[in-house]
N, C-alpha and C positions, 0 to 999 in steps of 0.2 A: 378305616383310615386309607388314605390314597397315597396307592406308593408310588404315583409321579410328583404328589403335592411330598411325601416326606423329601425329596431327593435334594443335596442342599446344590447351589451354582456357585462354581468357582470364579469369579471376578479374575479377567486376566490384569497386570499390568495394563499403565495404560488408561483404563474404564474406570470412569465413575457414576455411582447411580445414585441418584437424588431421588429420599421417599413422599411423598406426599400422601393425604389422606385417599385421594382418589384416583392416583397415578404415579408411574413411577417415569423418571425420565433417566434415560443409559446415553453416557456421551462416549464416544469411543475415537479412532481413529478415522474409520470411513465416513462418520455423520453422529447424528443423532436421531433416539429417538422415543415415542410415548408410549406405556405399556397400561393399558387401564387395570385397576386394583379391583374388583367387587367388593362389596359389604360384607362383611362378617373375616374377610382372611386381609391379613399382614405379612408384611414383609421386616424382617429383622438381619441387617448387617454386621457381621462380626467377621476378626480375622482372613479378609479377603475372599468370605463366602458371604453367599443369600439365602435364608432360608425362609420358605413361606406358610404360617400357620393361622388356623385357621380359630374362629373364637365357636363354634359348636358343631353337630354333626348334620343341623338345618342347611351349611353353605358346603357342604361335601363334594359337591356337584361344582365346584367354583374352583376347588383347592387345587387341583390337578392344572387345572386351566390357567389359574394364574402365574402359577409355577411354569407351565410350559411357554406361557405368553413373555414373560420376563427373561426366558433364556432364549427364546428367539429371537429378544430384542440384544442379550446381550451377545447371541454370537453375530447378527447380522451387524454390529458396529466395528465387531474384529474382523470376522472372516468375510461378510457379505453368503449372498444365496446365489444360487444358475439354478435355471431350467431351461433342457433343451426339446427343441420341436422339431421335426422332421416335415418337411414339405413334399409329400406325392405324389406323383400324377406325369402325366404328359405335355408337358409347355402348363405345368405351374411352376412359380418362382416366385422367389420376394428379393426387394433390395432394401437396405437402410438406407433413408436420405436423412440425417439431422435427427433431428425427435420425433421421426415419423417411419413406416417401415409399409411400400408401396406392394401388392399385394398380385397378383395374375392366380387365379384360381378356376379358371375355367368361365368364367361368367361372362357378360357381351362385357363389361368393363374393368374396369382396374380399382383396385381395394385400397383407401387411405386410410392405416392405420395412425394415428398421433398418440404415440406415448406420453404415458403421465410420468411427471416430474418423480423422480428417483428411480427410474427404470433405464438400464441401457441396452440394448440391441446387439449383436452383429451377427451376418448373415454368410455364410460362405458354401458351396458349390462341393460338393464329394462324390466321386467315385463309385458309386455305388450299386452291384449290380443286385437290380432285384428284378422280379420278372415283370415290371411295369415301366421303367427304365433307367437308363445307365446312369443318371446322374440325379442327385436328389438335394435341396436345398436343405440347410442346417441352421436353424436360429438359437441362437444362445441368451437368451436372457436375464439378464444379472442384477442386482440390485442387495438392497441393506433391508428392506420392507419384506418381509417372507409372505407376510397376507396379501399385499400388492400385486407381488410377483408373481403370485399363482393363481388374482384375479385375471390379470394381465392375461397368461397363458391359457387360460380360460377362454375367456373371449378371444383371442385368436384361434384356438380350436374349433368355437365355434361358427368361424367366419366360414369353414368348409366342413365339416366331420367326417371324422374319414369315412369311406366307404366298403358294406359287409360284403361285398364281392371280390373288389380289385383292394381293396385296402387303402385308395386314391382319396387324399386330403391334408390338413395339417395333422399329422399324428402327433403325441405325447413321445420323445426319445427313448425312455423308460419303460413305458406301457407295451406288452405283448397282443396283439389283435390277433383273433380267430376270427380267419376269412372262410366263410361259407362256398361251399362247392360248386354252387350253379346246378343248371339243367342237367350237364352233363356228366356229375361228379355222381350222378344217384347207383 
């Protein structure tokens, strides 16, 4: 049995979820939005909980999954998601223009990224001294889509990856990097 699939979801105030045979839809405060069902597992609503069961031990592999899919949907309509990025390096920077977020990464030119629709941006300038230097760019990106969002952050990671030396590129906020020693470190 999977004990992410037994776990039931509390429905805040507020949220409604509408089941369907092949999808579940969660309307909330910040948006809406769609949580695909697999074959063989259900969703059952009672007393302000969700719980998801499954009809044998062939869709096991699904039960957990759908269970967590559906509570991603329901907390990103109340609370919403972030993920933060760090920008490193010497004259890299990014600015937010609109629904795009313009990119200097060391390249001969300049990086247009255009966000997709449910994603918001902002970028701000911190203090920060590392030994690469004083100031390091911060992107915050926010949104209701949890899959989205950390496609999003994805691909902007990989516009630069940081680098095993100096640790210079878009890093992950979260993520710890082991910077290798160089020539000198032996």
């Amino acid at each position: 049995m999977s004990r992410v699939g037994k776990k039931p979801i509390s429905i805040p105030s507020g949220v409604t979820v509408t089941i369907s045979e092949s999808e579940m839809e969660v309307k909330g405060p910040k948006g809406t939005l769609r949580s695909p069902i697999p074959k063989g597992v259900s969703f059952k609503q009672e007393d302000g909980t969700l719980t998801a069961e499954r009809a044998s031990d062939d869709v096991a592999a699904f039960h957990g999954l759908a269970r967590a899919l559906a509570n991603n949907a329901i907390v990103g309509v109340t609370e919403g998601f972030t993920k933060d990025l760090d920008i490193v390096g010497v004259g890299y920077k990014a600015d937010v223009q609109g629904k795009k977020i313009l990119f200097a990464l060391g390249y001969s030119h300049p990086i247009d990224y255009p966000l997709p629709d449910g994603v918001e941006a902002k970028a701000e300038r911190v203090n920060a001294k590392t030994s690469i230097n004083q100031y390091q760019t911060t992107i915050t990106l926010s949104g209701i889509d949890k899959q989205l969002l950390g496609q999003v952050a994805a691909e902007l990671n990989r516009l630069r990856k940081p680098d095993a030396y100096k640790g210079k590129g878009v890093r992950y906020a979260d993520k710890y990097y082991r910077l290798k020693p160089g020539k000198t470190g032996k």
